[in-house]
Short mmCIF file of the C-alpha atoms (twelve columns), coordinates in Angstrom:
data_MODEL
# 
_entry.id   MODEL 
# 
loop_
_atom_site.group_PDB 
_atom_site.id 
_atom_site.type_symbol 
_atom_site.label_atom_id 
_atom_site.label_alt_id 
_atom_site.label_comp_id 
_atom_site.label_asym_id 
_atom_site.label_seq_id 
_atom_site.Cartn_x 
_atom_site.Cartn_y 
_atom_site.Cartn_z 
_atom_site.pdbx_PDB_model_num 
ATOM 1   C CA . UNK A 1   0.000   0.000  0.000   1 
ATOM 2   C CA . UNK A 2   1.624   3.394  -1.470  1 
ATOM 3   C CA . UNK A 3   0.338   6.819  -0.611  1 
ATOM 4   C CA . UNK A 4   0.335   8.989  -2.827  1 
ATOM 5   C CA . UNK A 5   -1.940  12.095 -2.196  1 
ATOM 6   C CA . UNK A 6   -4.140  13.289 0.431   1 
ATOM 7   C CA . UNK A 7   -7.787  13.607 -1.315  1 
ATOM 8   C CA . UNK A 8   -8.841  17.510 -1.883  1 
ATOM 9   C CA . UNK A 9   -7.556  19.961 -3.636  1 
ATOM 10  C CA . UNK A 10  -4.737  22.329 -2.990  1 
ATOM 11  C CA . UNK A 11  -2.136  24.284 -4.882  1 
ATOM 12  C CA . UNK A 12  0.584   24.725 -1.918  1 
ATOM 13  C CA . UNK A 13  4.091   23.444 -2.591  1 
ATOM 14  C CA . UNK A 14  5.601   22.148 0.046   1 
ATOM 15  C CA . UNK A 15  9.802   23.131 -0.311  1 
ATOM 16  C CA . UNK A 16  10.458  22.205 3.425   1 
ATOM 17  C CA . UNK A 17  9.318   18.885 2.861   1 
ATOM 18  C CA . UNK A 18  10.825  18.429 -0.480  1 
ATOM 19  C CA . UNK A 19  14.483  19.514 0.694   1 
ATOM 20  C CA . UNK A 20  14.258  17.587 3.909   1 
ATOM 21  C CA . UNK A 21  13.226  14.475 0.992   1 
ATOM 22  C CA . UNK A 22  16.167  15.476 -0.628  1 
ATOM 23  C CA . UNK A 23  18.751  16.096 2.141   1 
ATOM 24  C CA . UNK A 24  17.584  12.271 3.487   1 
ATOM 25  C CA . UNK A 25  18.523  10.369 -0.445  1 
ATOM 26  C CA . UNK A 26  21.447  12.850 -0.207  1 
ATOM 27  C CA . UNK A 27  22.497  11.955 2.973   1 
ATOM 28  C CA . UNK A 28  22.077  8.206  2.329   1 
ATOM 29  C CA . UNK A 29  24.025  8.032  -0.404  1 
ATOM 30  C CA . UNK A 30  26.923  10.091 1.410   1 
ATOM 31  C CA . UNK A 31  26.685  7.549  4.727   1 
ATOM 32  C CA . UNK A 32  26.918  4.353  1.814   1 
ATOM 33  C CA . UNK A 33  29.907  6.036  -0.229  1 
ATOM 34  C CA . UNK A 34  31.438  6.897  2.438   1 
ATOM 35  C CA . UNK A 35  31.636  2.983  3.804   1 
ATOM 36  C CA . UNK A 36  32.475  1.516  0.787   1 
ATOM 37  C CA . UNK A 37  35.366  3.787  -0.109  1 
ATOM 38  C CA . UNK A 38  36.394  3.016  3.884   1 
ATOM 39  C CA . UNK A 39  36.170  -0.263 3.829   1 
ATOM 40  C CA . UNK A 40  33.692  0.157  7.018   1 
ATOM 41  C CA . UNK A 41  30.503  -1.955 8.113   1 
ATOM 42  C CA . UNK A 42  28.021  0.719  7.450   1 
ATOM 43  C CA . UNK A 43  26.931  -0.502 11.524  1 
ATOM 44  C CA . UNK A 44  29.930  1.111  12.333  1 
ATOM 45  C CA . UNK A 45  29.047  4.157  10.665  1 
ATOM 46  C CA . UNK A 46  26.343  4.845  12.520  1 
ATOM 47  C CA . UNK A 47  27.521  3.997  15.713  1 
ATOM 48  C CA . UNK A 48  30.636  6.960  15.201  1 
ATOM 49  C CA . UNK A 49  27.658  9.642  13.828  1 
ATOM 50  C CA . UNK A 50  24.537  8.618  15.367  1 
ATOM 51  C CA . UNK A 51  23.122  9.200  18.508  1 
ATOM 52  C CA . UNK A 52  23.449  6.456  21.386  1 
ATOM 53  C CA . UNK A 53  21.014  7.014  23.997  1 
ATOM 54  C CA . UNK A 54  22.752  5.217  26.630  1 
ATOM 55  C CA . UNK A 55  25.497  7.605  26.197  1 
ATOM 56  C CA . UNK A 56  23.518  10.786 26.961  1 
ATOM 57  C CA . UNK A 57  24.158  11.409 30.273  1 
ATOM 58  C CA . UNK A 58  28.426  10.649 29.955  1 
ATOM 59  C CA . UNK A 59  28.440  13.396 27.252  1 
ATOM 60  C CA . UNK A 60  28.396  17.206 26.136  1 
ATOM 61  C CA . UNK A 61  24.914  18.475 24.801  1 
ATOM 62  C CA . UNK A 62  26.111  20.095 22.656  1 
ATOM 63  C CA . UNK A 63  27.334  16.622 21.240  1 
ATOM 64  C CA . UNK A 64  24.148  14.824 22.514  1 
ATOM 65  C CA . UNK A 65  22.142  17.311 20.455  1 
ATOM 66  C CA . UNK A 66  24.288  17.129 17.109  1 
ATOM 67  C CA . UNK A 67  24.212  13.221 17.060  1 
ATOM 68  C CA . UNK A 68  20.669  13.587 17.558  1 
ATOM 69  C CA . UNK A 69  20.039  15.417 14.853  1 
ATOM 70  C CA . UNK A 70  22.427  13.574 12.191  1 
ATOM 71  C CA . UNK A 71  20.196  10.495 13.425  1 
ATOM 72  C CA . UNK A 72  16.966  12.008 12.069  1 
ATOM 73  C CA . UNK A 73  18.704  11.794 8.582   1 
ATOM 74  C CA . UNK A 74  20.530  8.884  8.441   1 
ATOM 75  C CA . UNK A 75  18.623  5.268  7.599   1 
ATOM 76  C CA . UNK A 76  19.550  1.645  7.553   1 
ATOM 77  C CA . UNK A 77  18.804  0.591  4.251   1 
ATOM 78  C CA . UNK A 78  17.183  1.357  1.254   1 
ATOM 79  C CA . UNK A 79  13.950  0.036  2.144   1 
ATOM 80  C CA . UNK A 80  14.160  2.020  5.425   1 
ATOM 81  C CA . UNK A 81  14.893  5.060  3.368   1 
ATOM 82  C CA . UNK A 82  12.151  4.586  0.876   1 
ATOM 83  C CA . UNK A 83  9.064   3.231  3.389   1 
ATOM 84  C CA . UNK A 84  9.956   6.727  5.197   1 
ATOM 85  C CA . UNK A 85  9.941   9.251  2.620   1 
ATOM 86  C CA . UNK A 86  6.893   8.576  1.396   1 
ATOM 87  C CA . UNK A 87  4.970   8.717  3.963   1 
ATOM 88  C CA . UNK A 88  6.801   11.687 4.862   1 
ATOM 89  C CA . UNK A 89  6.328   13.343 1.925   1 
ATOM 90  C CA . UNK A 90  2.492   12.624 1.802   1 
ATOM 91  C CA . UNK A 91  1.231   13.084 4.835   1 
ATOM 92  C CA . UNK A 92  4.098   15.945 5.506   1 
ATOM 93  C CA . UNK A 93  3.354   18.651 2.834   1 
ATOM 94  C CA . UNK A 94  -0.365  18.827 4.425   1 
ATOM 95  C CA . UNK A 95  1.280   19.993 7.789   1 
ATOM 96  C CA . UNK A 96  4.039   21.870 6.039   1 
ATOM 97  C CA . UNK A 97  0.806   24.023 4.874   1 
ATOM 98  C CA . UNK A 98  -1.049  23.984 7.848   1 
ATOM 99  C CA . UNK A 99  1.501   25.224 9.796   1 
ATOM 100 C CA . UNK A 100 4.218   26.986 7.295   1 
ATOM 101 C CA . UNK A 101 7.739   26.510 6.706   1 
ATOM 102 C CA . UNK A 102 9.319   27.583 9.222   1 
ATOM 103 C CA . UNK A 103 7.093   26.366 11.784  1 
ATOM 104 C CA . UNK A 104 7.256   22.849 9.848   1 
ATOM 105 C CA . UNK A 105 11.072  22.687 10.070  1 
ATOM 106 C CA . UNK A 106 11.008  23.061 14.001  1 
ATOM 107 C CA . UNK A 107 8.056   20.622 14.530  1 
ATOM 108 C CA . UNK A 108 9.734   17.824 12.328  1 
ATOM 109 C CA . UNK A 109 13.100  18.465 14.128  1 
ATOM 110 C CA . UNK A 110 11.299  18.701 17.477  1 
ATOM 111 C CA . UNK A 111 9.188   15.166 17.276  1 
ATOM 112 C CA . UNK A 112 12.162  13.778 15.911  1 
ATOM 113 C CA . UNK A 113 14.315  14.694 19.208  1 
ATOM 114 C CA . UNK A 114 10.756  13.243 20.717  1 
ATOM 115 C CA . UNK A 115 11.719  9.672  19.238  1 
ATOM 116 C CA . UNK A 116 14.895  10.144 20.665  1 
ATOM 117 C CA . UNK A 117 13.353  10.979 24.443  1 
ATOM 118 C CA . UNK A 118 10.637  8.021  23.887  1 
ATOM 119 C CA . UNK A 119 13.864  5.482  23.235  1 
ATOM 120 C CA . UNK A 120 15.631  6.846  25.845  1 
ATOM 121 C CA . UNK A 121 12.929  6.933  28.705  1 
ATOM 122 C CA . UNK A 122 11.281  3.666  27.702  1 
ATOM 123 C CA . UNK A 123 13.717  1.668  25.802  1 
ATOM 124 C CA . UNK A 124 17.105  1.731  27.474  1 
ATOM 125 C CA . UNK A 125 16.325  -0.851 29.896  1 
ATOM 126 C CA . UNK A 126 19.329  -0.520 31.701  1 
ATOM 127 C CA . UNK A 127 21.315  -0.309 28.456  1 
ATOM 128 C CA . UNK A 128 23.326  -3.373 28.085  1 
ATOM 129 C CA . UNK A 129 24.295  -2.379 25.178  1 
ATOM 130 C CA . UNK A 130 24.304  0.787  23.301  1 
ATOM 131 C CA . UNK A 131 20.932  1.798  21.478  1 
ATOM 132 C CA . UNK A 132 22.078  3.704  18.334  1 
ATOM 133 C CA . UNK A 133 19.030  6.071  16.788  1 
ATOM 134 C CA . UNK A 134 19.119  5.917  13.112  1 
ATOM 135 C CA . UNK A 135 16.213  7.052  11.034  1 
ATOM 136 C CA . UNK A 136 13.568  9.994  10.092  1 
ATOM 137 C CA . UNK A 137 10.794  7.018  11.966  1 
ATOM 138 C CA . UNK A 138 10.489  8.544  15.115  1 
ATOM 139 C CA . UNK A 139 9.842   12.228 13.771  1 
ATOM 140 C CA . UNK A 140 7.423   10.667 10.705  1 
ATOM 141 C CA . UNK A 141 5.520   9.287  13.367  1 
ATOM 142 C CA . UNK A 142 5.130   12.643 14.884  1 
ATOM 143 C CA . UNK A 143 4.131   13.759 11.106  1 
ATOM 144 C CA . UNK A 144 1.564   10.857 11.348  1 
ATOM 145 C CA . UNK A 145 0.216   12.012 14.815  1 
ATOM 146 C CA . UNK A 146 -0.177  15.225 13.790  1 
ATOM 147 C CA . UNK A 147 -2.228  14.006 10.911  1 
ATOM 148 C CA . UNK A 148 -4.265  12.572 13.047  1 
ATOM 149 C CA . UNK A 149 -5.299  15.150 14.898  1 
ATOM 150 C CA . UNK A 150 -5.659  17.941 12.595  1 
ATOM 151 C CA . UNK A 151 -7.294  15.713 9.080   1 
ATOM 152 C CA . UNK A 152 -8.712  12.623 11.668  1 
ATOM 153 C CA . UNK A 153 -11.329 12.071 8.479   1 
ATOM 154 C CA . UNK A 154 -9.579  12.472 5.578   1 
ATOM 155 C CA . UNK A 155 -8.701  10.252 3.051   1 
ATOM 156 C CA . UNK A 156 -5.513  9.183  1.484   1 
ATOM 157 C CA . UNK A 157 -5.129  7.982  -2.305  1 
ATOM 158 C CA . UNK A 158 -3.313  4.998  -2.259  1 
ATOM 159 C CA . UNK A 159 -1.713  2.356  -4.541  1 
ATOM 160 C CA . UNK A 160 -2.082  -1.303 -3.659  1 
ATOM 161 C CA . UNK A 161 0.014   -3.761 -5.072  1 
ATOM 162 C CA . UNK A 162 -0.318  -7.691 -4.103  1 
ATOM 163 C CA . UNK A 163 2.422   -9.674 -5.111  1 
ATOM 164 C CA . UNK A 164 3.604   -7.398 -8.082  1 
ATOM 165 C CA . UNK A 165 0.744   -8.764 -10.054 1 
ATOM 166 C CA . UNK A 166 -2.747  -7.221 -8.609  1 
ATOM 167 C CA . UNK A 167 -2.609  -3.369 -8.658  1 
ATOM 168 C CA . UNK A 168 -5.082  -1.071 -7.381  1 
ATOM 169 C CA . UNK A 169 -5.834  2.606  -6.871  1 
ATOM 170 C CA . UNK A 170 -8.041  2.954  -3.204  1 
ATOM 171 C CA . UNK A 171 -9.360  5.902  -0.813  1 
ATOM 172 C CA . UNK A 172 -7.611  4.730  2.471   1 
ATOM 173 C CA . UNK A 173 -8.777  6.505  5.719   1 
ATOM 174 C CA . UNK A 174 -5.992  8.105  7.007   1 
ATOM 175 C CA . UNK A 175 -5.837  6.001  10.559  1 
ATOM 176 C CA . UNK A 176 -5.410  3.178  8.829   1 
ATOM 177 C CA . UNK A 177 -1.912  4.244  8.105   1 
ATOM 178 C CA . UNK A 178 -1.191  4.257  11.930  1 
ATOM 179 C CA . UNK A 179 -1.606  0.533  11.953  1 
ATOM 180 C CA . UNK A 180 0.210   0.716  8.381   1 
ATOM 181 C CA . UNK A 181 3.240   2.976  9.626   1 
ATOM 182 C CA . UNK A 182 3.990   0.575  12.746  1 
ATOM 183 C CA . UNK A 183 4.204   -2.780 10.746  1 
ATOM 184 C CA . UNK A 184 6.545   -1.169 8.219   1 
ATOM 185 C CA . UNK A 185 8.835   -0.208 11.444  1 
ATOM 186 C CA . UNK A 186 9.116   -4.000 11.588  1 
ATOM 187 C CA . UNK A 187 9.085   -5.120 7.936   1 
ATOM 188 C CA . UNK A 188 11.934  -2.922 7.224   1 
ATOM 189 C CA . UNK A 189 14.310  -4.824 9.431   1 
ATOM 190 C CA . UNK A 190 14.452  -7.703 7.050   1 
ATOM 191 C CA . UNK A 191 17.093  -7.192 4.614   1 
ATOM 192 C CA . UNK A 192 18.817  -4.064 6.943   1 
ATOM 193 C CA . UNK A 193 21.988  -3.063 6.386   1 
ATOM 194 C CA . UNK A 194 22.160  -2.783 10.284  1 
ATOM 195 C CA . UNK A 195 19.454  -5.378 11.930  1 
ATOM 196 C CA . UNK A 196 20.967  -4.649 15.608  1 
ATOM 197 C CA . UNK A 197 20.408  -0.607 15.410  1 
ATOM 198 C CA . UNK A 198 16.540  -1.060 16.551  1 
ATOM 199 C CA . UNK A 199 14.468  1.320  18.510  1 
ATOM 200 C CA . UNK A 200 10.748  0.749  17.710  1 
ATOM 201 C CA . UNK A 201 10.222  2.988  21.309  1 
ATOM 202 C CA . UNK A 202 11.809  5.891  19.435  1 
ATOM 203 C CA . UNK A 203 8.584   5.547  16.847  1 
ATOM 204 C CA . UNK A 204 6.208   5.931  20.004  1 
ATOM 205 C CA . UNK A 205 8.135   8.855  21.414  1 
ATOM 206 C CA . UNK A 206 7.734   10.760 18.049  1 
ATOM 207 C CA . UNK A 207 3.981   9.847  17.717  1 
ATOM 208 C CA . UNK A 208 2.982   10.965 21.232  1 
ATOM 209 C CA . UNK A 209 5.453   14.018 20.791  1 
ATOM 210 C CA . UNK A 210 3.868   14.969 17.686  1 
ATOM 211 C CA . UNK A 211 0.326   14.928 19.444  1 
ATOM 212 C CA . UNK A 212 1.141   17.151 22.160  1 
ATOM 213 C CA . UNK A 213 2.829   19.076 20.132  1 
ATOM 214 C CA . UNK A 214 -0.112  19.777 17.021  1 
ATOM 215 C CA . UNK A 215 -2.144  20.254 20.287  1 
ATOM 216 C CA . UNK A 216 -0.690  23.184 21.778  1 
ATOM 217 C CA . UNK A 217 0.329   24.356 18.756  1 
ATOM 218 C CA . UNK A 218 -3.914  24.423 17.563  1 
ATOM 219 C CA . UNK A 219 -4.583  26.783 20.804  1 
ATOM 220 C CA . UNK A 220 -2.780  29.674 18.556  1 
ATOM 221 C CA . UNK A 221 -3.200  28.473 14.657  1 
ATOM 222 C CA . UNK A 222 -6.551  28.618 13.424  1 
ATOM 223 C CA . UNK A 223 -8.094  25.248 12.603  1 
ATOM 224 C CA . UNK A 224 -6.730  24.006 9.172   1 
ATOM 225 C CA . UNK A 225 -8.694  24.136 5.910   1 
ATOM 226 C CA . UNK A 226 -11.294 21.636 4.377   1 
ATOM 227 C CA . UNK A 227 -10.854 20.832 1.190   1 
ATOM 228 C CA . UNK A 228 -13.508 19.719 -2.043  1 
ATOM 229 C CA . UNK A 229 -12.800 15.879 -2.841  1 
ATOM 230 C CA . UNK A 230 -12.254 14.864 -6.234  1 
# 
């Protein structure tokens, strides 16, 4: 099941969300290069750039908070990468208009650093090991919460595709993509690059950041516009 565009009409263009598209291929493709030509597991990688949340309290924040945001752009595989910027892209440019550029920038950043606080509080577990954060997940789930909340009725056009055979154009209701978003967290694992870099409490931290968020955010923004269906 692909999304592809939110049903209604609207002429916005959403640049924040097409650069931070962009600056997560880009940054990708930099992170693989960058192994191969080093001769490095691209696990290591990530463990030297990313943000380990059992090392937060033994460190600068000023290091805590650049490793934190790196981690919002980096992703362990291909399928990781693509599974996230589509949804992101999707459901993102709607909030990107609803709340303008500026504002979207922050809030993405902000429910991404929420993924990080949701690992951190609820997934350390003592840490054992370290917990590397790698991926846009935890702040597209906050994009996905605040989807939620603002368009709880709209409808998403979709592409289904069963077995590369059957393929299918469908109206999905938009919280069917919460149960949607969370099994991808766990489909993209097979085939990863990096299988032992998991945080799936990171994802919950971003989703219940991005709903407190888009709430006190609606006490000053006026409600968001409907739009005609087509």
């Amino acid at each position: 099941m692909i999304p592809y565009k939110i049903v209604g009409t609207t002429a916005y263009r959403p640049y924040v969300a097409f650069f931070v598209t962009v600056g997560n291929v880009a940054t990708f493709a930099l992170i693989v290069a960058y192994a191969f030509l080093g001769g490095l597991p691209l696990e290591e990688v990530y463990r030297n750039y990313a943000l380990d949340v059992c090392a937060v309290f033994g460190q600068p924040l000023t290091e805590t908070l650049l490793d934190g945001a790196r981690s919002i752009f980096l992703h362990m595989s291909f399928v990781h990468l693509t599974s996230n910027l589509i949804i992101f892209y999707v459901f993102g440019s709607r909030i990107e208009e609803h709340l303008g550029r500026l504002r979207f920038l922050a809030f993405y950043l902000l429910v991404g650093f929420g993924g990080h606080l949701g690992q951190l509080f609820f997934g350390a577990g003592g840490c054992p090991e370290p917990q590397v954060m790698v991926g846009s997940s935890g702040a597209i789930s906050g994009i996905i919460g605040a989807f939620l909340f603002l368009f709880p009725t709209a409808r998403i056009k979709s592409k289904i595709i069963v077995l590369s055979v059957f393929k299918y154009d469908a109206d999905v209701p938009a919280w069917v993509y919460l149960i949607y978003w969370f099994f991808l967290q766990f489909f993209y694992q097979v085939g990863s690059v990096a299988p032992r870099i998991n945080v799936h409490w990171g994802h919950v931290g971003g989703f219940i950041a991005g709903l407190a968020l888009i709430f006190l955010l609606s006490l000053y923004i006026p409600p968001p516009r409907v739009y005609r269906e087509w």
